[in-house]
C-alpha positions in Angstrom: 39.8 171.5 112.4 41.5 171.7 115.8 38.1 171.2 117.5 37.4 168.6 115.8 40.9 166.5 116.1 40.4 167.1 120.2 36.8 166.0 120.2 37.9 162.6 118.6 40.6 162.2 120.6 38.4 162.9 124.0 36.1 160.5 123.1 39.0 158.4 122.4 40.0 158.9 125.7 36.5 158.2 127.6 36.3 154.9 125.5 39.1 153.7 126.7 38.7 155.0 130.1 35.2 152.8 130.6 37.1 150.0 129.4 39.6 149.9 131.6 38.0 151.0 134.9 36.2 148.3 134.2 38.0 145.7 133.3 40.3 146.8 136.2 39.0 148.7 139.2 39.3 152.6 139.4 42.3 152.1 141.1 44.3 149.6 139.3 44.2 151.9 136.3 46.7 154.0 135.7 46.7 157.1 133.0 49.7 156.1 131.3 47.1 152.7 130.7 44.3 155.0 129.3 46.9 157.2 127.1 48.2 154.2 125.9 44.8 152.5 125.2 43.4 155.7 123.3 46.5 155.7 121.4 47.7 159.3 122.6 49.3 160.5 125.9 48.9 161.6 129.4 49.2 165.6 128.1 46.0 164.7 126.1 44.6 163.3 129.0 45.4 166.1 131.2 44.2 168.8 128.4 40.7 167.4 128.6 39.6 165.5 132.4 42.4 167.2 134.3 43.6 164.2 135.6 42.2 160.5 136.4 39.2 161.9 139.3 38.2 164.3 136.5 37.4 161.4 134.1 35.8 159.0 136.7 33.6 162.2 136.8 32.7 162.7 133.4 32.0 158.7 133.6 29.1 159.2 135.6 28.3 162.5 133.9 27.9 161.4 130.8 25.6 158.3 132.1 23.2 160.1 134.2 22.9 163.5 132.0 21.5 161.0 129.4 19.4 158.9 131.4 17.4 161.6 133.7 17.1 163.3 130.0 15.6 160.0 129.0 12.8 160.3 131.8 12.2 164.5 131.8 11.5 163.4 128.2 8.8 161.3 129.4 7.9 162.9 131.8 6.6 165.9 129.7 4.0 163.5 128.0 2.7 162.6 131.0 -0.8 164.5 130.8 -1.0 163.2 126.8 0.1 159.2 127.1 -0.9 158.9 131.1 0.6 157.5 134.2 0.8 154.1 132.9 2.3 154.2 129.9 4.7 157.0 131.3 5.7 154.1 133.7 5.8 151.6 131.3 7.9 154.0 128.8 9.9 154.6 131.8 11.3 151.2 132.1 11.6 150.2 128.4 13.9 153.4 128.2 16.0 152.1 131.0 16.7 149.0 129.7 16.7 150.0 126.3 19.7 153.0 127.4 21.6 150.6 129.7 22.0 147.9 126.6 23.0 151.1 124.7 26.0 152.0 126.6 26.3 148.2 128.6 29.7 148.9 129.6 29.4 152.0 130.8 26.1 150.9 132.7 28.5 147.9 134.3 31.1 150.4 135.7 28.0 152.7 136.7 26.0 150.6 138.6 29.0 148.9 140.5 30.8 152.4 141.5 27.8 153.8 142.3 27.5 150.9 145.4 30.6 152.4 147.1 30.4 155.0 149.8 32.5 158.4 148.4 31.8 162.3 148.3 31.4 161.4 144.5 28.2 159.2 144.8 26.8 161.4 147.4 26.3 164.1 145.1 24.9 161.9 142.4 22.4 160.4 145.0 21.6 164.3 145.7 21.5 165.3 141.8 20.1 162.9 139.7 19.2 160.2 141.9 16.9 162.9 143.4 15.6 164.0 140.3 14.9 159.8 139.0 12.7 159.8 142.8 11.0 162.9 141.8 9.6 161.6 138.2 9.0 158.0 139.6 6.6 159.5 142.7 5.1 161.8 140.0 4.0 158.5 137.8 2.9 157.0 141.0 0.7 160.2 142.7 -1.0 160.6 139.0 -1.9 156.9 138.8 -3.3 156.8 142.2 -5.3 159.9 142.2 -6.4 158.6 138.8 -7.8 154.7 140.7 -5.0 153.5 137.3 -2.4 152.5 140.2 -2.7 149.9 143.5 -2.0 152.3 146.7 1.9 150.8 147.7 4.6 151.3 149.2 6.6 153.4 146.9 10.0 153.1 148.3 9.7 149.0 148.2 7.9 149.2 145.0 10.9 151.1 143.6 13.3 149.2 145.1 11.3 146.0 143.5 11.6 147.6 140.2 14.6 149.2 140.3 16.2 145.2 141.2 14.1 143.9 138.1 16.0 146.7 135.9 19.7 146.7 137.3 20.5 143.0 138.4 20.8 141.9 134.7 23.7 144.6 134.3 25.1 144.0 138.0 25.4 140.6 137.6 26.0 140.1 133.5 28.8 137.5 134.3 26.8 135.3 135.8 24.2 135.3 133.9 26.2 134.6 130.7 28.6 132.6 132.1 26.4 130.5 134.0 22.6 130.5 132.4 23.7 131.8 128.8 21.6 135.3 129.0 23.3 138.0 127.4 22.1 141.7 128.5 23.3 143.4 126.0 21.3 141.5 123.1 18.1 142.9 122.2 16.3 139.9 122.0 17.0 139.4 125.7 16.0 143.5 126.3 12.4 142.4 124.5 11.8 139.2 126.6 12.5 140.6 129.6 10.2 143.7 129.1 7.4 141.5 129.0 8.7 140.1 131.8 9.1 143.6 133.8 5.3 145.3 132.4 3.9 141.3 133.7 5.3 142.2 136.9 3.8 146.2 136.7 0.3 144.9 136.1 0.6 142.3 139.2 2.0 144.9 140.8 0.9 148.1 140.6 -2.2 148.5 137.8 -5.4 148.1 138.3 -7.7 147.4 135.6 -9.0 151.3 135.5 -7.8 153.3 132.4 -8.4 156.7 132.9 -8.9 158.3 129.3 -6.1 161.0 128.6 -7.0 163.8 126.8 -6.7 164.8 123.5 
């Protein structure tokens, strides 16, 4: 029963922790803010993340565990579904997992901009395993004549632009054109708009038949 109190009360914690370091900055946010937010203490914060490092941490941990899970996952069905759909897969489950956890994405996406031993290590990590899965996709479909030869570091950063901006910059968009990220009519729209740009892209009309 113990177990289970704590494990509420660290979520609790995490919630309230997004919230806050984004609402605020890192910085501006103190841990008598997040105790008081969560509705416990600083002890209970200390008990789980150590201190307020330790949760900025677990932050980022629990975004990218889920999302290079998200793409091994797809990964693995590469030889049955093919290069292109893998890709195609690959960017509807982006979207799809950013709209999931939007806030969290928001604080992501803007930390991860700043220049710290924290992001370096996520660049080495997971950012490293993302590059490994995309080139994968992109070898497969080109040995395969399914995918244009390109430049795969300016076609990722192309695509990576098309998927992050509407997060980045979520303000502006609702504030100013009346988009809303986190909706999931906007996440449908805006696939179309993202496989329109794959096949002007990157596919060529050769589908290679997978096998069975």
């Amino acid at each position: 029963m113990m177990d289970k109190r704590l494990t509420t009360k660290k979520d609790d914690i995490f919630e309230a922790a997004v919230y806050l370091f984004y609402m605020k900055g890192y910085s501006a946010t103190s841990i008598r803010d997040i105790a008081r937010r969560a509705g416990g203490n600083s002890a209970n914060i200390a008990y789980h993340f150590q201190h307020k490092q330790g949760l900025l941490e677990y932050c980022f941990t629990d975004f990218f565990e889920g999302y290079i899970n998200g793409i091994e996952h797809i990964a693995e069905q590469l030889t049955i579904l093919g290069p292109r759909e893998c890709i195609i897969k690959y960017t509807k489950f982006c979207l799809s997992y950013y709209r999931e956890k939007y806030l969290l994405t928001r604080l992501v996406l803007r930390e991860i901009s700043v220049d710290s031993s924290l992001n370096r290590e996520i660049y080495t990590t997971y950012f490293s395993k993302e590059k490994f899965y995309i080139n994968l996709f992109l070898d497969v479909g080109k040995n395969r004549g399914e995918f244009k030869k390109v430049n795969p570091s300016i076609f990722v950063m192309q695509l990576k632009a098309l998927l992050n901006e509407p997060f980045i910059q979520a303000q502006y968009f609702i504030e100013v054109w009346q988009i809303f990220p986190n909706e999931l009519h906007f996440i449908n729209t805006y696939q179309k708009e993202i496989e329109r740009f794959l096949n002007d892209c990157i596919f060529t009309n050769d589908i290679c038949p997978v096998p069975v």
